[in-house]
C-alpha positions as CSV (number, residue, x, y, z in Angstrom):
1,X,97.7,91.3,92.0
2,X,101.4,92.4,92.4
3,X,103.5,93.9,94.7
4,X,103.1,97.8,93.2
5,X,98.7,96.8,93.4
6,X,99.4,96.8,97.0
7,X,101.3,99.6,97.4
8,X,99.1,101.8,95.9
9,X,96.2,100.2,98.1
10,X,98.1,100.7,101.2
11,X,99.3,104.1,100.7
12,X,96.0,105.2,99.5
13,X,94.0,103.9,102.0
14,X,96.7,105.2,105.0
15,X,96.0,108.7,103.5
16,X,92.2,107.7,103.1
17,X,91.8,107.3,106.9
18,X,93.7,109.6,108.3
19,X,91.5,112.4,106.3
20,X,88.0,110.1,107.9
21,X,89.6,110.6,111.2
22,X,90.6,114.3,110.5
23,X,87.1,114.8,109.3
24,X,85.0,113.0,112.0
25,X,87.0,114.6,114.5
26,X,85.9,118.1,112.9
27,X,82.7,117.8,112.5
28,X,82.3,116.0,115.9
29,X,83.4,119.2,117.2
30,X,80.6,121.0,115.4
31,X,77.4,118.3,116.1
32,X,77.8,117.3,119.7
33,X,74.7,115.0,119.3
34,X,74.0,111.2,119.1
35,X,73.4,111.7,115.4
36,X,76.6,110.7,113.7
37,X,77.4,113.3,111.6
38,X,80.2,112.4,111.1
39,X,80.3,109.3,109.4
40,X,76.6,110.9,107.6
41,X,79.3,113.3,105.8
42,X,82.1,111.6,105.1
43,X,80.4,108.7,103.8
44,X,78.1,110.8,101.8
45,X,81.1,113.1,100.6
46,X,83.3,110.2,99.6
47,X,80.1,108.8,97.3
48,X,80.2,112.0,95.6
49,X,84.4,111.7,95.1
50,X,84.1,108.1,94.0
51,X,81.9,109.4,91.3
52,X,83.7,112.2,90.6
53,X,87.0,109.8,90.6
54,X,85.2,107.1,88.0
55,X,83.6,109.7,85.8
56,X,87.3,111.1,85.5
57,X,89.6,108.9,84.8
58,X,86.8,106.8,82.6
59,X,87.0,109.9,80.5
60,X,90.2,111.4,80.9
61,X,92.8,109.6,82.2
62,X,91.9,105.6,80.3
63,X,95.2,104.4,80.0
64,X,95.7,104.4,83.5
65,X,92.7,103.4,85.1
66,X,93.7,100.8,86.7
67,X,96.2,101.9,88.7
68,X,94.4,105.1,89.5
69,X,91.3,103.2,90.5
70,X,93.3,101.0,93.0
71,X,95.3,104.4,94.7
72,X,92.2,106.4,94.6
73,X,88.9,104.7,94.5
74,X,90.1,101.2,96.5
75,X,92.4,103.3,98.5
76,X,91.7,106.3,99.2
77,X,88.0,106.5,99.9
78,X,87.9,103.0,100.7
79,X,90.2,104.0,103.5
80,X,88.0,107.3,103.6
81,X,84.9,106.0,103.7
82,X,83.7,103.5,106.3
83,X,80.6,101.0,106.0
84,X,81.2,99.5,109.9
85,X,81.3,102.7,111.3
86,X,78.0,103.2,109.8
87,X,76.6,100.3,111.0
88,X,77.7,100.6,114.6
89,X,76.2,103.9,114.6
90,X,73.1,102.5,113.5
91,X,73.1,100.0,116.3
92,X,74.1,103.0,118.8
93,X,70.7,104.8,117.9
94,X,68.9,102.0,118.2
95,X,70.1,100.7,121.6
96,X,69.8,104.6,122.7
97,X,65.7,104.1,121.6
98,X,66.5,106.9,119.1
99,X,64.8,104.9,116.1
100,X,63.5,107.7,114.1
101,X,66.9,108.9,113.8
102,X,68.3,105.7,113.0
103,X,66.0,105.1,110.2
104,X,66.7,109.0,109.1
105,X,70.5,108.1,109.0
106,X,70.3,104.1,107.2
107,X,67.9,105.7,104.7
108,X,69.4,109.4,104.6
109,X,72.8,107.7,103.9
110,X,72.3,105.3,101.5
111,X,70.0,107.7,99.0
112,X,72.2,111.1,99.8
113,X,75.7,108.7,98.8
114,X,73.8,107.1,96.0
115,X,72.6,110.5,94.6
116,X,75.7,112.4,95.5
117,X,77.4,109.5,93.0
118,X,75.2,110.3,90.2
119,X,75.2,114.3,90.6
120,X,79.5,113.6,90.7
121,X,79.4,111.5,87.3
122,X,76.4,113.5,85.8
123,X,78.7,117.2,87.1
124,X,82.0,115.4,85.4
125,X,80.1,114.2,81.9
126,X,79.3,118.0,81.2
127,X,82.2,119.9,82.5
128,X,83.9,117.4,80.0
129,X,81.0,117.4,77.0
């Protein structure tokens, strides 16, 4: 770790978060409901970027992978992404009795950001091939 590591991580995750709160705020606007759509799509979204991001720069850009992973991937959507905001939501439905939806959201979000990876590095590997 050196001093540059951290600049990237800071800058990138400043940006990273300030597009989560642009986004949240957004789409809050559109889904006035106790589902959190919000977080649904930006977590989601940002799974689908991180593979995009890997898939890239594993193919493209290797010689600078590591400082691109740290700005981007740790950064970026780290800052972009948010894993407590998901689980405060979940607790939210819960207390609110709304279980079905909270199982709908833990279980929507963790398969949708898992295939939305995949379908990134899978979209990336034949643009490329």
């Amino acid at each position: 770790m050196n001093m540059l590591s951290l600049m990237y991580v800071a800058f990138g995750g400043a940006f990273g978060s300030i597009c989560r709160y642009v986004a949240m705020s957004l789409i809050g606007k559109l889904h006035n409901t106790p589902f959190p759509y919000g977080t649904f799509v930006v977590n989601i979204s940002g799974s689908f970027l991180m593979g995009l991001w890997i898939a890239v720069i594993a193919l493209l850009l290797p010689d600078r992978q590591k400082d691109l992973h740290l700005l981007f991937a740790v950064g970026v959507l780290g800052g972009f992404t948010t894993f407590s905001t998901f689980s405060l939501d979940t607790f939210m439905l819960i207390e609110k009795g709304l279980i079905g939806q909270a199982a709908a959201y833990v279980f929507g979000s963790i398969i949708l950001s898992v295939l939305a990876l995949f379908a990134a590095m899978l979209l990336v590997q034949k643009l490329v091939s």
